[in-house]
N, C-alpha and C positions, 0 to 999 in steps of 0.2 A: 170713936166711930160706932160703936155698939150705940149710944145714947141718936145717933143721924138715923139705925136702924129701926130701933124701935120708932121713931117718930116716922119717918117715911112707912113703915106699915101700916102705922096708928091713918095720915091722910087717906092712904091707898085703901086701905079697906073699908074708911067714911067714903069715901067716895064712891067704890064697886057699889055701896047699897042703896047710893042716886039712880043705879043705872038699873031698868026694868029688865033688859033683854041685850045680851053681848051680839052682837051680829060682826064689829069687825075687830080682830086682834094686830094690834103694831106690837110689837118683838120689839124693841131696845134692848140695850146693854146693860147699862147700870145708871140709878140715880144720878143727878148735879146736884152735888149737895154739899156747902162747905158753910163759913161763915155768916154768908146769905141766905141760907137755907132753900136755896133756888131748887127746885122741883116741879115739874109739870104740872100737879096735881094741889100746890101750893098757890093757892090766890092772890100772894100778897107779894109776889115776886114775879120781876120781869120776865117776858117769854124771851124764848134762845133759839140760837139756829136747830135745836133739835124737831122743834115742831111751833114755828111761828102763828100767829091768828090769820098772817094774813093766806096762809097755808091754806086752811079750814075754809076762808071764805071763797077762795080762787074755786076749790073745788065745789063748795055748795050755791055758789053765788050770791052771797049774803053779806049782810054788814054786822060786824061782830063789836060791841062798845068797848069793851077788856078781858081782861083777862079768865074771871069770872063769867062770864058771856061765854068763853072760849068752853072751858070745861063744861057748862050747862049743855052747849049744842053737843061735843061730844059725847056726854051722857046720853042724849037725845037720840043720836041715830044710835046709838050700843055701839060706839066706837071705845074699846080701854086697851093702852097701852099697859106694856108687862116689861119689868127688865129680868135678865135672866141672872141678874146679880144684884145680891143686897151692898158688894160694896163701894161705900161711896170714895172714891179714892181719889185725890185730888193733893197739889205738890202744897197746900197750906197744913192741913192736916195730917197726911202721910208723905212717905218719900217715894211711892211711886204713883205715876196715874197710868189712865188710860190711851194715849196717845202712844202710837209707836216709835219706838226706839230708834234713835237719828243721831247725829253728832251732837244736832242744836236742842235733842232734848232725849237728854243721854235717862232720865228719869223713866221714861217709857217703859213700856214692853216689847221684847221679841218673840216673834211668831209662835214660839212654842213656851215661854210665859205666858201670855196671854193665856193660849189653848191651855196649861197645866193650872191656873190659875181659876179661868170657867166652865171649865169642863165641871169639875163638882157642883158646881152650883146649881147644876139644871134640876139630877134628880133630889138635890136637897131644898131647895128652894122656887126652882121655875115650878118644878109637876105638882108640888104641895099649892102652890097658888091656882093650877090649873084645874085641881081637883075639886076648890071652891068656889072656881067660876064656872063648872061647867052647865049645874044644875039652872044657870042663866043664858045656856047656848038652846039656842034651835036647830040641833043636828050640826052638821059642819056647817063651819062659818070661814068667813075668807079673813084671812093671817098674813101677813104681811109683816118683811124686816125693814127698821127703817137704816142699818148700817150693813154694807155690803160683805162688811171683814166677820161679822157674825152669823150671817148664811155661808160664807166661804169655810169659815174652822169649823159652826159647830153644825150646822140643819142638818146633818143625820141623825144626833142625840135627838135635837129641838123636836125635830119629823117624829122620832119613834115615839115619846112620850105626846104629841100631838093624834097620832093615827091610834094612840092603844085607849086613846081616852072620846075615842069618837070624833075628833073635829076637823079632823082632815082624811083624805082616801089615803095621800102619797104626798112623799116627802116635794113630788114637782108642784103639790098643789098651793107651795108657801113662796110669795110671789115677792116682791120688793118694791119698796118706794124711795130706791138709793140714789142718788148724782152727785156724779165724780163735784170734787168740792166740799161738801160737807152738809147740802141742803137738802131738801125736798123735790123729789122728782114730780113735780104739781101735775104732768101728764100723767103720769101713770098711777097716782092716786087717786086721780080721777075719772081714770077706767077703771080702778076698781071697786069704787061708789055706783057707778054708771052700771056698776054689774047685778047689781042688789035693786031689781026691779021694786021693790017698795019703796026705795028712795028719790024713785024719777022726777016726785016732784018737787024736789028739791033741785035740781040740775037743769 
């Protein structure tokens, strides 16, 4: 797991230095990263329910060729995703993941693993990322979660080191682009693209 970290940092931070100007922040969790090396910010791996292409285009109205298209446009408007966990935990490599704890997948986490589990990572890991992308924000910028269980346990921690670092007023101002199911709520990520008047012409 340490050798998924360093390499998810090594993509994530080639890639931050594609991007001129941060304008929108999505909040994840933690990396997909197992024997595929599946990762968002990874080109050479298929997209996943966490944030599909055709996501991106619904909202901009555009036609995107792959994958690599995908990440360009998001660089494009200062769209970067952040997880607030380096780890990549998944049941090939370790014995527990990120899914909640059920009969059918006893491997999970329960509500207060999880929280005892992420809670550290925000001021050791999220604020130290945040502190590198700031000098690429224009004042506050609109932030957004894209899983509901992680505005639910942690957006007070998430909020406090967001509002001390300039990017938001309040912790109401970190909005969500969650639906029930496990997908992308394309409405409301597309009101809040619609919000960022520099981008109208795209929409």
């Amino acid at each position: 797991m340490e050798g998924a970290f360093h390499k998810i940092n090594e993509i994530w931070f080639q890639n931050l230095e594609q991007i001129k100007e941060v304008r929108y922040l999505m909040i994840g969790e933690a990396p997909l990263w197992g024997d595929d090396k599946s990762y968002i910010y990874n080109p050479a791996t298929p997209m996943s329910q966490f944030f599909y292409k055709s996501d991106l285009e619904y909202v901009l109205n555009i036609q995107i060729n792959d994958k690599q298209g995908f990440i360009d446009q998001c660089n494009e408007i200062g769209l970067l995703i952040i997880d607030i966990s380096p780890f990549a935990l998944n049941l090939d490599d370790t014995r527990i993941n990120y899914q909640r704890k059920t009969r059918e997948n006893p491997n999970g986490l329960a509500s207060r693993q999880y929280l005892s589990l992420l809670a550290p990572t925000i001021p050791l890991f999220l604020e130290e990322k945040i502190k590198v992308i700031r000098p690429k924000c224009p004042g506050s910028i609109n932030v957004f979660y894209r899983y509901s269980r992680v505005k639910k346990h942690l957006n007070a921690q998430i909020a406090d080191v967001l509002t001390r670092h300039n990017l938001i007023n309040h912790s109401t101002d970190i909005s969500d682009i969650c639906k029930q199911g496990g997908g992308i709520d394309r409405i409301k990520f597309k009101q809040i693209v619609k919000l960022d008047n520099n981008l109208l012409a795209f929409i």
